[in-house]
Structures are given as C-alpha cells and as structure tokens.
C-alpha beads as a LAMMPS data file, in Angstrom:
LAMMPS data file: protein, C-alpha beads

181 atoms
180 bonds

1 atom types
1 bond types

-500.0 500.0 xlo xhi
-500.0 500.0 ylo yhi
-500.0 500.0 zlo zhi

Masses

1 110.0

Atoms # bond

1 1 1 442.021 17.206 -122.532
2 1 1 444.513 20.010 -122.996
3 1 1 444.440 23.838 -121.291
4 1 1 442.778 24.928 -124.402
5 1 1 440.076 22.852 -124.232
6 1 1 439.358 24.422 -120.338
7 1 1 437.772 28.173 -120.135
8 1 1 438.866 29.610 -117.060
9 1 1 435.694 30.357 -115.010
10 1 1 434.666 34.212 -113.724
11 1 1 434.823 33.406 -110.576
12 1 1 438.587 33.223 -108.848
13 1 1 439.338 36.149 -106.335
14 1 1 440.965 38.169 -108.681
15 1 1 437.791 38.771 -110.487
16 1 1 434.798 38.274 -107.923
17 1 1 432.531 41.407 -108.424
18 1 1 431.295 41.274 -104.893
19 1 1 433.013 40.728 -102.040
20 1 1 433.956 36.836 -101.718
21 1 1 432.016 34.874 -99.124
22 1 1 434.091 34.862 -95.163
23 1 1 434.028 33.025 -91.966
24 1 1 436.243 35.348 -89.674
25 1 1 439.301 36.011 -91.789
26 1 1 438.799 32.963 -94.666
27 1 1 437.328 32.857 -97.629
28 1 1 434.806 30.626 -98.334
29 1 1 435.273 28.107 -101.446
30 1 1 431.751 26.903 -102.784
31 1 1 431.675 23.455 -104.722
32 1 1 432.163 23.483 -107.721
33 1 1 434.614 26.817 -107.416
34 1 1 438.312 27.590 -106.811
35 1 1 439.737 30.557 -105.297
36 1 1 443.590 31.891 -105.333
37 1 1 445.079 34.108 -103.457
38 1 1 448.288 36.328 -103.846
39 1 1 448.964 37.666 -100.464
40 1 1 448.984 35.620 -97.044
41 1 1 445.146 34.312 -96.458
42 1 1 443.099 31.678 -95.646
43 1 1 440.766 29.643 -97.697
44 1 1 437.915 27.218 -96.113
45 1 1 435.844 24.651 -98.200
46 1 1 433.001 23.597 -95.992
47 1 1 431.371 19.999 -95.915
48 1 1 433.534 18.011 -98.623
49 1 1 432.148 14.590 -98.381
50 1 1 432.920 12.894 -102.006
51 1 1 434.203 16.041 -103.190
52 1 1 437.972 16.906 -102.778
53 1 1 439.588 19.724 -101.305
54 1 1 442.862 20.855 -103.292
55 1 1 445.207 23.146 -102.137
56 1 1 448.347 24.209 -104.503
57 1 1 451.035 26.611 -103.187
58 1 1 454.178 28.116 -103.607
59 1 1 455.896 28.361 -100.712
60 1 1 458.461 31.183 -101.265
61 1 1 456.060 33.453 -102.412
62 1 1 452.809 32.766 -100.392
63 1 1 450.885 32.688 -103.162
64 1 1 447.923 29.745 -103.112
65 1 1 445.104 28.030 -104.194
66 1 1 441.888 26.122 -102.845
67 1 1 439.703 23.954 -105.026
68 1 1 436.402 22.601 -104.203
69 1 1 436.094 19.918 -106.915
70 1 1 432.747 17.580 -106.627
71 1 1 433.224 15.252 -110.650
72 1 1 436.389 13.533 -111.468
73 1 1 437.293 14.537 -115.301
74 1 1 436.172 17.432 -117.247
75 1 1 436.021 15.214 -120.344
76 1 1 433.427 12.990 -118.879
77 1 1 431.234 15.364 -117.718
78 1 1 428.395 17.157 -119.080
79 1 1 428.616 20.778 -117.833
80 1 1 431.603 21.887 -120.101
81 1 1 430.425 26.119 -118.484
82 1 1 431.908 25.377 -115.084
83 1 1 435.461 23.314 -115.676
84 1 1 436.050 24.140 -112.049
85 1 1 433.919 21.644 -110.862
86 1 1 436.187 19.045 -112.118
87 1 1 439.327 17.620 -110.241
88 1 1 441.599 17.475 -113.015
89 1 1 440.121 20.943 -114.914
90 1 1 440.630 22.680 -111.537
91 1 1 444.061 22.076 -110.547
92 1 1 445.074 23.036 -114.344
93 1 1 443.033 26.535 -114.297
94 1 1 444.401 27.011 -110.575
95 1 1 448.078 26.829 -111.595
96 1 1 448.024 28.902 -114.919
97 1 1 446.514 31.728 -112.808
98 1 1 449.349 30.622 -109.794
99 1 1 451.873 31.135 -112.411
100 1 1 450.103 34.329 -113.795
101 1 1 450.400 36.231 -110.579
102 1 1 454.070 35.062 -109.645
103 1 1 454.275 31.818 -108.635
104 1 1 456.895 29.485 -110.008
105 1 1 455.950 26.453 -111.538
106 1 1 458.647 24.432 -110.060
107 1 1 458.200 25.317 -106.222
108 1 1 454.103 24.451 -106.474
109 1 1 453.171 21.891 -103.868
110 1 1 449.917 20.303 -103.191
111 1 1 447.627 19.016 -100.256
112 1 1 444.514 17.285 -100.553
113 1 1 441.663 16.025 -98.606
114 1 1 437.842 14.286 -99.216
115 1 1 436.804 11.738 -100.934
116 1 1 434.364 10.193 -98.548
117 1 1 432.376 7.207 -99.623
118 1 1 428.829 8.697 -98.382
119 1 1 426.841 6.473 -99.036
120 1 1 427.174 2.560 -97.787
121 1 1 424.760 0.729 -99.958
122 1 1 427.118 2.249 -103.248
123 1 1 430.053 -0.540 -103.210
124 1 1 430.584 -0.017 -106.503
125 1 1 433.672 1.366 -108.100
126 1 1 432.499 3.096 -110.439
127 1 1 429.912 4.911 -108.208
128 1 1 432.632 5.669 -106.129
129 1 1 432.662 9.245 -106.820
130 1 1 434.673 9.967 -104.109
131 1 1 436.958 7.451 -104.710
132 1 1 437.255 8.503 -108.335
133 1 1 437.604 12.418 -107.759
134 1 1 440.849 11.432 -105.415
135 1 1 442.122 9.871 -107.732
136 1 1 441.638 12.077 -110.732
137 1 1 443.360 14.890 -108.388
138 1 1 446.504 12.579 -108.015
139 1 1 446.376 11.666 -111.612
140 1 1 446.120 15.438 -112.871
141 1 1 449.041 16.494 -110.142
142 1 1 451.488 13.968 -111.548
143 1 1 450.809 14.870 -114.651
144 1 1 451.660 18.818 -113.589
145 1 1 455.032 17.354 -111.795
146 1 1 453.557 19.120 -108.545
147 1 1 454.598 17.204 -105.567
148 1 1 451.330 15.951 -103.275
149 1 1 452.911 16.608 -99.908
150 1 1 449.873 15.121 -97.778
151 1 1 446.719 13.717 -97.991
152 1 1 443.717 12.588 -96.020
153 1 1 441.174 10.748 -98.327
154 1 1 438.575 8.703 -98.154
155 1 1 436.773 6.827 -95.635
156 1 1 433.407 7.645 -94.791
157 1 1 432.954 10.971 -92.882
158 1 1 432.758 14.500 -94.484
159 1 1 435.587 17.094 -93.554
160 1 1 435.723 21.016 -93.509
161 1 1 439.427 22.246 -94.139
162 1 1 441.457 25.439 -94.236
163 1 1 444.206 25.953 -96.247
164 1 1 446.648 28.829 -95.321
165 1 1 448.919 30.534 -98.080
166 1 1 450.842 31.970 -95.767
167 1 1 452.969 28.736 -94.492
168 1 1 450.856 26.070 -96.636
169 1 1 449.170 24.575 -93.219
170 1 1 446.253 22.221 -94.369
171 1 1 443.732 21.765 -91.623
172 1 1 441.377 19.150 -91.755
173 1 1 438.504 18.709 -88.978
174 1 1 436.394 16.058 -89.096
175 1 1 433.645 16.119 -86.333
176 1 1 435.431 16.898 -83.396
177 1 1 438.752 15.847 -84.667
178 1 1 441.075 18.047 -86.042
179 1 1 444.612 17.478 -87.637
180 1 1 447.064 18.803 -89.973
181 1 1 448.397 17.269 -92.811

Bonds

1 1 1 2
2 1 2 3
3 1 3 4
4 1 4 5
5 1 5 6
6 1 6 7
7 1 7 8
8 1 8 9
9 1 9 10
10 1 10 11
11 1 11 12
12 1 12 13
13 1 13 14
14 1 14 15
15 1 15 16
16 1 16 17
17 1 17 18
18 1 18 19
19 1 19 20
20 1 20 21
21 1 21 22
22 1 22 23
23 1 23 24
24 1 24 25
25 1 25 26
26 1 26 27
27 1 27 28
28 1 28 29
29 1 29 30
30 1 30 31
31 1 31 32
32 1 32 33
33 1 33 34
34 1 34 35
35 1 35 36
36 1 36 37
37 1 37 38
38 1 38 39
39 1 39 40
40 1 40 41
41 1 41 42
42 1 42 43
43 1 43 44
44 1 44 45
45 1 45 46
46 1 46 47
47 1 47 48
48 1 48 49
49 1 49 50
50 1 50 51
51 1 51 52
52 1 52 53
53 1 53 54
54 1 54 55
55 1 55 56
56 1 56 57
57 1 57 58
58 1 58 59
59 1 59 60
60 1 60 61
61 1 61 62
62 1 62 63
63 1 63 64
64 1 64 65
65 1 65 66
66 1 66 67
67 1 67 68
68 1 68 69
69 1 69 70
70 1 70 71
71 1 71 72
72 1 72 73
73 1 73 74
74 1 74 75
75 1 75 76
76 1 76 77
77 1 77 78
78 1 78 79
79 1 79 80
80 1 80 81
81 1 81 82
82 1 82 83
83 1 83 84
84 1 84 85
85 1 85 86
86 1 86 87
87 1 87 88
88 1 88 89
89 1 89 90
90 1 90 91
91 1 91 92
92 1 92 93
93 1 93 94
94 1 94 95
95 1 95 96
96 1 96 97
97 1 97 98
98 1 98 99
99 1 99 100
100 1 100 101
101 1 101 102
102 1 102 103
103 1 103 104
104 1 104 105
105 1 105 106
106 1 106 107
107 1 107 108
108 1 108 109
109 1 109 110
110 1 110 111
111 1 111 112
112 1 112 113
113 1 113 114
114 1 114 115
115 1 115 116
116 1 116 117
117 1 117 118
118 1 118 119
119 1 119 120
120 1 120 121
121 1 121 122
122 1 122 123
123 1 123 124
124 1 124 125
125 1 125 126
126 1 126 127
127 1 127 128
128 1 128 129
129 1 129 130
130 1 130 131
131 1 131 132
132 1 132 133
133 1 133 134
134 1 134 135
135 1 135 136
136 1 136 137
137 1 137 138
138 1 138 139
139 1 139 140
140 1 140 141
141 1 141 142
142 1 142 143
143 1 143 144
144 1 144 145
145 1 145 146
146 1 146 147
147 1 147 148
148 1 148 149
149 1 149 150
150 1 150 151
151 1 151 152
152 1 152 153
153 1 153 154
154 1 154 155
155 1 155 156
156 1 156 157
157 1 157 158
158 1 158 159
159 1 159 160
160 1 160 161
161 1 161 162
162 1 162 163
163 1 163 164
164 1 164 165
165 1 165 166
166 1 166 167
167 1 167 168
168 1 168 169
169 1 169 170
170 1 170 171
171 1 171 172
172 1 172 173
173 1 173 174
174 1 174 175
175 1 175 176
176 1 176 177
177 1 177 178
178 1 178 179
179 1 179 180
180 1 180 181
C-alpha cells in the first residue's frame, strides 16, 4: 500500500464542519477517526480495548496527532471509504497532514497504547485483533522512521488515554490506575 492508494478522510480538525466532540478542554477521538491539532491541546480516545491509541508529535512545534485505529492493515480490509480506521492507513494520513501544517518530518515521535485481548475464549493469533493492530502500528512507524518513545499494549483490560500536544504527555488510565508513558 502506498499514500496514493489512501484518501484522506473529511474528518480531521482542520475540516470538521461542526464543532468537534469535548470532555472539558479535549477533544474527543471516535474509532475509527484521527484528529490533529496545530496549537497546544488535548486529545482523548475513550474505551480502546483491541483498538490502539496513536499519538504522533513534534515536539518543537506542538503540533500533534491522535488516532483511534480499531483493523490492522488497510489492504486487508474491506471498507476502503474510511482508511482511518486502519493502524497503518492512519499513522500515514496523520503525518502528511503533520507535515502539511508545519511539522518536520524528522522531529515526529510516537506513543501508543491498546491492544487488549478482550475476549478469553479467542487464543488464537490470528483473532488477535488486538494483538495484530499493535503490531501493524509498530510495523507502519518503522517504516515512517518515527521513533515509538513508549508504549503500553496489550493485556486484557480496556484503557481511555489523553494525549497532550503541548509537551507530548501520554496518559493512560486503566480502571482506577493511571500512568504516563
């Protein structure tokens, strides 16, 4: 799959027609969706269990991203409308428009979390999905040279996190635990 093969979905921040969904100051990322942000902001996705939570940053400039991807690979899945619903198809679309609104390729740095097994009686591999979306996300990353700076994946409890473009904090509360990575 190249970039070309990827529409870029209606539906970042910098083209919402309504106002994006909040809780308190954060914006709400839905599955299935991605959201950037140029200025200094927060950005929440609620309830990943198998689905992965990937933030992309640039430091410097405070400029950020927050996917909400709930499928591994674009190419193996069947809705080709929504390529933000995909691991790999996310972080691609999430750092052209990084780069797009000032963002240097070089500087982006990642953080990811999710990728619960939620379901016990599914030991297999390949219906792993949570397992497999993880791993797509590291995959695509390498592949874009951005460096994953932390990670909390897996296991077999849901998370809510909030991603902050202002300093790149990652917050990831599980229950009533709650840590940074």
């Amino acid at each position: 799959m190249t970039r070309d093969d990827v529409a870029a979905p209606p539906h970042t921040l910098g083209s919402l027609p309504h106002s994006p969904r909040r809780i308190d100051e954060a914006c709400i990322v839905g599955v299935g969706e991605y959201q950037t942000l140029d200025i200094p902001g927060q950005l929440v996705c609620i309830g990943l269990g198998s689905c992965v939570g990937i933030a992309i940053f640039d430091p410097q400039v405070q400029i950020g991203g927050l996917a909400h991807a709930m499928l591994p690979r674009y190419e193996e899945g069947r809705d080709k409308v929504n390529a933000a619903k995909y691991a790999d198809s996310s972080i691609m679309l999430m750092v052209d428009e990084l780069v797009e609104m000032g963002a240097e390729r070089g500087r982006l740095r990642a953080k990811i979390a999710g990728g619960a097994q939620m379901f016990s009686f599914m030991s297999s591999d390949t219906l792993n999905i949570g397992q497999r979306n993880s791993e797509a996300a590291r995959a695509t990353l390498k592949a874009e040279r951005i460096r994953l700076l932390g990670e909390d994946i897996g296991g077999t409890r849901g998370r809510t996190v909030t991603f902050s473009t202002a300093d790149g904090s990652y917050r990831v509360q599980m229950g009533n635990d709650v840590f940074e990575i």
